[in-house]
C-alpha positions in Angstrom: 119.0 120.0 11.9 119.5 122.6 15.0 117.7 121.8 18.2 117.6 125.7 19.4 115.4 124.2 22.0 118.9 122.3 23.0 121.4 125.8 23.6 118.6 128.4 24.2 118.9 128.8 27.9 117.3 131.3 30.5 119.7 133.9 29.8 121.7 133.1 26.5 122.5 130.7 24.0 125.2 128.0 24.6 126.1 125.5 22.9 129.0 122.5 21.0 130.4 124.4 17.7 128.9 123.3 15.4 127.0 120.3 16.4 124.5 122.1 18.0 125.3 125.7 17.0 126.4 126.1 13.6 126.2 129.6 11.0 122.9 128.3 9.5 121.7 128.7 12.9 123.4 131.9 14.1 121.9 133.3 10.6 118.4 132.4 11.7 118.8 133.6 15.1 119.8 136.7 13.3 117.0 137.0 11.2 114.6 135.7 14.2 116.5 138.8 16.4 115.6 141.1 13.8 112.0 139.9 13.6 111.2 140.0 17.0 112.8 143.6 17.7 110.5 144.4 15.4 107.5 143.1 16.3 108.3 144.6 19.8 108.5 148.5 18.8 112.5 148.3 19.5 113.6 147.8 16.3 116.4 151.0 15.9 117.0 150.4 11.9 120.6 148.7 13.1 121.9 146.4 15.6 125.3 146.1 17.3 127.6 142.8 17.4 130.8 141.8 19.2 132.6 138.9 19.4 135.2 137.0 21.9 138.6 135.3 21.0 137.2 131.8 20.4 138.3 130.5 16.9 134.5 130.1 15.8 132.7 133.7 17.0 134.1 135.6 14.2 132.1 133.2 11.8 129.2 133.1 13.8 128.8 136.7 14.1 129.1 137.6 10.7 126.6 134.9 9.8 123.9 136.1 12.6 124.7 139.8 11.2 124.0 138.8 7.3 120.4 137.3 8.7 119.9 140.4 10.6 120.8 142.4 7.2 118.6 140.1 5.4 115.5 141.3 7.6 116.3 145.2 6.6 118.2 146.0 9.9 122.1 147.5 9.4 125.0 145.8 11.4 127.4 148.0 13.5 130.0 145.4 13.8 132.7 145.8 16.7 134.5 143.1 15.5 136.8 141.8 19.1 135.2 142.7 22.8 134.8 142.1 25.9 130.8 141.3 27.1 131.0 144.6 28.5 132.1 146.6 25.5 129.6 145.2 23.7 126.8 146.4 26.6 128.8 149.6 26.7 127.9 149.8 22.1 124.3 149.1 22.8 123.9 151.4 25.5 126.0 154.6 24.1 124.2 153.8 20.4 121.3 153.1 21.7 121.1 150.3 19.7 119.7 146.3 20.5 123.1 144.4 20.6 124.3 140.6 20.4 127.6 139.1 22.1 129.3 136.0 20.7 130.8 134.5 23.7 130.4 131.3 25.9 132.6 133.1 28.2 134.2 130.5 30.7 133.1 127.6 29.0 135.3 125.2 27.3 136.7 126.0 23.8 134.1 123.7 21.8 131.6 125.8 23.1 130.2 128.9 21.9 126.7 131.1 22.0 125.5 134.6 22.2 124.2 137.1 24.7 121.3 139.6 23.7 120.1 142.8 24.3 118.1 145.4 23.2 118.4 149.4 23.0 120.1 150.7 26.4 121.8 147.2 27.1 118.1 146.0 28.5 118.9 142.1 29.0 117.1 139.5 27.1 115.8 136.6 28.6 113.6 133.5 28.1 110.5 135.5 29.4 111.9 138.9 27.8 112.1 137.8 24.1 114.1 135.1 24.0 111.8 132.3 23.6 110.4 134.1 20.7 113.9 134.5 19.0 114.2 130.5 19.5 110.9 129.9 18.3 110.6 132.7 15.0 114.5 130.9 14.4 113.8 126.9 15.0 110.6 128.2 12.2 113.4 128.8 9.6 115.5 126.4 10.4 112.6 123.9 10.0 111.3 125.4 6.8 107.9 126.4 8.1 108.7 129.7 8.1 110.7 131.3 4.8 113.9 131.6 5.1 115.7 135.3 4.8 117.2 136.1 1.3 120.2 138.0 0.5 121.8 140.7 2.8 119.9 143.7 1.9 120.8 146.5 4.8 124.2 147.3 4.7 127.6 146.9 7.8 129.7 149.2 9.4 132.5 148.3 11.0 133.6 150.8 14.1 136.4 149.8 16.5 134.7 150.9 20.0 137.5 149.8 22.1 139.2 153.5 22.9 135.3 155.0 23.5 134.6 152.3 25.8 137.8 153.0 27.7 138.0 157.0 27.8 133.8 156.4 29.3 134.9 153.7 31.9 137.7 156.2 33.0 135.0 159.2 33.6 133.0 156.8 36.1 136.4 156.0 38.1 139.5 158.2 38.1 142.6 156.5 38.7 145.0 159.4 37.9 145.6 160.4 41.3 145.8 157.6 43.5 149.5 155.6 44.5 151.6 153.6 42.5 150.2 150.4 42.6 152.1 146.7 40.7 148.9 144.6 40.1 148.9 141.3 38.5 146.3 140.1 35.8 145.3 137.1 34.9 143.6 137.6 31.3 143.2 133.2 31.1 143.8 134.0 27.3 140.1 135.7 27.1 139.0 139.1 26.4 141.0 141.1 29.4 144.1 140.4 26.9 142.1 143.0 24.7 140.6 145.5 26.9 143.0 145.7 30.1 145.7 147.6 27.7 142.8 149.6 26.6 141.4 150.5 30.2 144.2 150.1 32.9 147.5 150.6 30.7 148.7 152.8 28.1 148.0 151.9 24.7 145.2 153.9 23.9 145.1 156.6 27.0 147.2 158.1 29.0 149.1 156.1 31.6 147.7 155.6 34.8 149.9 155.0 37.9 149.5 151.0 37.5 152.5 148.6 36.8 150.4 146.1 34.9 151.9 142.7 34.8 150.3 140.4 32.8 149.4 137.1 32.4 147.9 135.0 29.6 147.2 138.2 27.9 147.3 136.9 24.7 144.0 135.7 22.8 143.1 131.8 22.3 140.1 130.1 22.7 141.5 126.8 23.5 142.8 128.1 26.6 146.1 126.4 26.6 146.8 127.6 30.5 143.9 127.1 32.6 140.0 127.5 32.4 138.8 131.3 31.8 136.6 131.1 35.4 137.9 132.3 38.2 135.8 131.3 40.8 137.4 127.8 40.3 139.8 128.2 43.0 142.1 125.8 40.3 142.3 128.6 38.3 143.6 130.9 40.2 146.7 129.1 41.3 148.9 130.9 38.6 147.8 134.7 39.6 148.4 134.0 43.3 152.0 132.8 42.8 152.4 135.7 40.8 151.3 138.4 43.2 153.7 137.0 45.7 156.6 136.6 43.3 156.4 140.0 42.3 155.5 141.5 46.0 152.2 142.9 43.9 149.9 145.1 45.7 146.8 142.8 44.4 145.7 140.4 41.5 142.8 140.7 39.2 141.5 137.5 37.3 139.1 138.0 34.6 136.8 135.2 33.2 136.7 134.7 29.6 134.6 137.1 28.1 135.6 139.4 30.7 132.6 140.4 32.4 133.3 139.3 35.5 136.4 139.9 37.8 138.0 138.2 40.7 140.3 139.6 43.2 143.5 138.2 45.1 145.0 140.6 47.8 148.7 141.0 48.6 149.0 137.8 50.0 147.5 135.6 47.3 144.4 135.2 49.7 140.6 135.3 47.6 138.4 138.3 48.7 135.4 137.4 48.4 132.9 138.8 46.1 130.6 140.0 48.7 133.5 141.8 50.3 133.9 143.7 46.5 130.0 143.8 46.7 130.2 146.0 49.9 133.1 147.7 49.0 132.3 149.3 45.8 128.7 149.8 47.3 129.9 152.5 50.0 132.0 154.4 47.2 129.0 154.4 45.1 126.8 155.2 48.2 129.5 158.2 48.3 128.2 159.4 45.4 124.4 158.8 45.9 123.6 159.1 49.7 120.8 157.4 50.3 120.7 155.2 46.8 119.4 151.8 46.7 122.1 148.3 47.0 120.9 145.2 44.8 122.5 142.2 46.1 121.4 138.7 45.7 120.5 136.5 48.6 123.3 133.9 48.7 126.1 137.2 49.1 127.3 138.1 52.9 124.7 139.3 55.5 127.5 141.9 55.7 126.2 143.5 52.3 123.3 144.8 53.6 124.2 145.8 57.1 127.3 147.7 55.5 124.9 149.2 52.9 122.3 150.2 55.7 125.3 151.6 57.8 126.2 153.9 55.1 122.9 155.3 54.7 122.0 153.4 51.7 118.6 151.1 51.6 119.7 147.5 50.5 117.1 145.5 48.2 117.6 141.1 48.3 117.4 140.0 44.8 116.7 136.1 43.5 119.7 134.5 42.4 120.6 135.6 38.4 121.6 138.6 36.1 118.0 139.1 34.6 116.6 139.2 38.2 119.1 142.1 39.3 118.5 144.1 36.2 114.7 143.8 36.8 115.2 144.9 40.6 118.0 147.5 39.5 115.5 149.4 36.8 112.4 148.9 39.1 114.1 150.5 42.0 116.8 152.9 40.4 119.5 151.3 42.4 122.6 152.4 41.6 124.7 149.3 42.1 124.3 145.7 42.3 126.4 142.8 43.3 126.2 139.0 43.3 128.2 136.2 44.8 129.3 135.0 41.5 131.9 138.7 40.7 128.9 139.6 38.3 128.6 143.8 39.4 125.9 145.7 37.8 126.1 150.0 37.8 123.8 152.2 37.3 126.3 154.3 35.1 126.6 151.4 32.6 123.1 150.9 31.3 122.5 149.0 34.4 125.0 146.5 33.1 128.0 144.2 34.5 131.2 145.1 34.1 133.7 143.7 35.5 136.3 146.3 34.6 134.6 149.2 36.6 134.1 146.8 39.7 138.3 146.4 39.2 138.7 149.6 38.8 136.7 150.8 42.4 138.8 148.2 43.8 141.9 149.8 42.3 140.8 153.5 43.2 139.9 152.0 46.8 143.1 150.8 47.3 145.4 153.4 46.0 143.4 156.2 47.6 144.6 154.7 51.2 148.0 153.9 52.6 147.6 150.2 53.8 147.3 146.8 52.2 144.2 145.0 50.7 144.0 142.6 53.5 143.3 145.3 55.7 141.3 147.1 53.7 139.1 144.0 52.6 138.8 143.2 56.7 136.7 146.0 56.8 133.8 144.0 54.7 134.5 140.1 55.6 132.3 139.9 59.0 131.0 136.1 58.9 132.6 132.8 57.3 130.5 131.3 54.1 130.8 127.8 52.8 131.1 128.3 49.5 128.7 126.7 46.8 127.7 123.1 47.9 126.4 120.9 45.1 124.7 117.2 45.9 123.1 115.2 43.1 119.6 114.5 43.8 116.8 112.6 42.2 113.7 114.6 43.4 114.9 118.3 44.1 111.1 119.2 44.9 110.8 116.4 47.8 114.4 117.0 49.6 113.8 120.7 49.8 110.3 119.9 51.8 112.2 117.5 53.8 114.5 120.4 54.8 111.9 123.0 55.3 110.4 120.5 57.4 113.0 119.9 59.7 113.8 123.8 60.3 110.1 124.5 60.5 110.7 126.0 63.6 112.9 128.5 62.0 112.7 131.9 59.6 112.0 130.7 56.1 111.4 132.3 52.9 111.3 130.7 49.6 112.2 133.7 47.3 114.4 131.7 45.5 114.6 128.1 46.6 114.8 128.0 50.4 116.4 130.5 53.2 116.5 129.1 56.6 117.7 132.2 58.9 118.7 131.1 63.0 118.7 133.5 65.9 122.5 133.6 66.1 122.8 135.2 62.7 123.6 131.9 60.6 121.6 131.3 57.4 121.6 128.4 54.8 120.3 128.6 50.9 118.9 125.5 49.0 118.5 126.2 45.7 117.7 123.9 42.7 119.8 124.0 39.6 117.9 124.8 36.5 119.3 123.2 34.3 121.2 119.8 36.2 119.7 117.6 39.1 121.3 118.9 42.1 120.4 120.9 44.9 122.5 123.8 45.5 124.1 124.5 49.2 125.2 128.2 50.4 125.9 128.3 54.1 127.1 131.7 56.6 128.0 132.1 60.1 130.2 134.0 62.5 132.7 131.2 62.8 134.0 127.9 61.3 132.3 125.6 63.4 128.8 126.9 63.0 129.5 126.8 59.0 130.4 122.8 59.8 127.6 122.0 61.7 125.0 123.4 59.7 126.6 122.1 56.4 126.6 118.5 58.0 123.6 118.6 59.2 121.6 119.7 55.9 123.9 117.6 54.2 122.8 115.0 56.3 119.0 115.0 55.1 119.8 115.9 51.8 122.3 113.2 51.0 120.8 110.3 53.5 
């Protein structure tokens, strides 16, 4: 019997196919989706439903989508998208949507990502925990179990609408030629980047698209779909050299996020994308609020501020930058993990619209994306630190206490900030016993000091 307990986590559900999520279970969490929309007032008579490349989501969907059916509510099934396409279905339909996808996960993995009406996320504290609970009730027979498929399915390939509206928020059509490399890692870019950036559905844009891993297989034969593993991105720099590209764009699995190599091969940094597609948006909406969260580059907000925008410091997490996003109207967010969030999409990520400002940035100017990029890298980060601890809780103190002296807050975990600029994040993990590490400063050497010093009490 299904533990939902198990692969219900703060945002999502993921879990082993199908030892701990099978189609008995996705049909519950169907019916239990369709049960608590309604008992929330946001139940639209129909729900939309993608699904990624992975051998089991078409399965899964189908069987979440007959317990939905089963409940009275109509399927709009999407059949093959990206995460984004699928927030693009619920927000132009206006209908509550679910996402089969583990995105970068490994291939025995797979879950789903809800939402309701508008692409509103759903979280543990949002509804989810009452999906898990309504579902582990008809999985344990305590509640009854939903009959036959009453409500009927319609399936509608979204793929061209979600392109031509992507291409209304960002027009490439005039910029220069550009030769950009894209690493699809055998995920959902494969499907959409035809769709968005080349030719196959719209009119050609002045992009020489070379591809890699385009096709689509969920045991992702070449590499890990997660580009922020610096592993994984190996094959797309080589590329962009062999090929004298102008840059390289590496999409995670189920494509919602993107990561960005410039001419040289060399990472730019999501907070340097953060800042960059927050001045073009700024552009647009002088004076608009910048979400960001607080482990991305002090540069965000002082480049925000400097173009006349007012920058708002978010907690770590997508459900915490929607809920800032909607209660402040901001009309772009950005985290350190290539997650960017737009006002134009539902308040959404997409990671195709963030590639796409980088693309229209880039070809709207002469020079190279090194330069260009300069322009937003002001301090040196250490990347994500992560030490295995026994007693999260008691290390933080021990930290706090010994920069007691310092700036602290404690929006989320602990943020030490020093006179010269430098800052240092301790977060705990969720759902793993570590402590997370996120260090900034103007140089090198600062970076080192700190790190070995706050590694030094946390590790001792």
């Amino acid at each position: 019997m299904s533990d939902l307990s198990q692969i219900v986590k703060a945002y999502d559900v993921r879990g082993v196919v199908p030892d701990q999520l099978d189609e008995r279970a996705a049909h519950a969490l169907g019916a239990a989706f369709a049960q608590t929309l309604r008992a929330g007032g946001d139940d639209r008579g129909a729900v939309v439903i993608a699904h990624d490349m992975r051998e089991s989501s078409p399965g899964l969907a189908e069987a979440f989508g007959a317990g939905a059916r089963a409940e009275g509510v109509a399927v709009v099934s999407a059949g093959l998208g990206s995460t984004d396409l699928l927030y693009y279905a619920s927000g132009a339909l206006d209908l509550p949507g679910a996402m089969f996808t583990a995105s970068h996960n490994p291939a025995q993995y797979n879950g789903v990502k809800l939402c309701r009406s508008g692409a509103r996320p759903i979280g543990q504290d949002t509804g989810l925990a009452e999906i898990r609970d309504r579902a582990q009730a008809i999985l344990d027979g305590s509640a009854p179990p939903p009959g036959a498929p009453q409500a009927p399915v319609e399936h509608r390939d979204l793929l061209a609408d979600y392109a031509a509206h992507l291409r209304t928020l960002v027009d490439l059509s005039g910029i220069r030629p550009l030769t950009v490399v894209v690493d699809a890692g055998n995920g959902m870019g494969g499907h959409t980047v035809p769709a968005v950036l080349g030719d196959s559905l719209l009119p050609a844009l002045p992009l020489r698209i070379l591809p890699l891993y385009f096709e689509l297989d969920g045991s992702f034969p070449n590499h890990e779909a997660n580009p922020l593993e610096p592993a994984n991105l190996v094959d797309l720099q080589k590329a962009v050299r062999e090929h004298d590209a102008d840059l390289g764009i590496a999409f995670d699995g189920d494509a919602d996020r993107c990561f960005v190599v410039d001419e040289n091969g060399d990472p730019v940094s999501p907070s340097a994308i953060t800042a960059l597609v927050a001045v073009r948006e700024l552009a647009k909406h002088p004076g608009a609020t910048v979400i960001h969260n607080l482990i991305t580059s002090s540069a965000v907000p002082e480049i925000v501020a400097e173009h006349g925008g007012t920058p708002v410091r978010s907690r770590v997490g997508h459900s915490f930058i929607k809920a800032e996003m909607a209660r402040t109207q901001a009309v772009f967010g950005g985290e350190h993990s290539a997650h960017y969030y737009f006002r134009d999409f539902w308040y959404a990520d997409t990671g195709m619209l963030a590639a796409m400002h980088v693309l229209a940035a880039l070809g709207e100017q002469d020079g190279p994306l090194s330069a260009l990029a300069s322009r937003y890298q002001r301090y040196v980060s250490s990347g994500e630190i992560n030490s295995t601890v026994t007693d999260q809780a008691a290390k933080l103190a021990e930290v706090k206490a010994a920069f007691a002296d310092q700036e602290l807050d404690e929006l989320d975990g602990l943020t030490v900030r020093f006179s010269d600029g430098a800052w240092i994040n301790l977060r705990p993990s969720n759902t793993e016993p570590l402590l997370r590490l996120n260090i900034e400063a103007a140089d090198a050497a600062r970076v080192r000091q700190l790190r070995d010093e706050v590694l030094g009490l946390i590790r001792r």
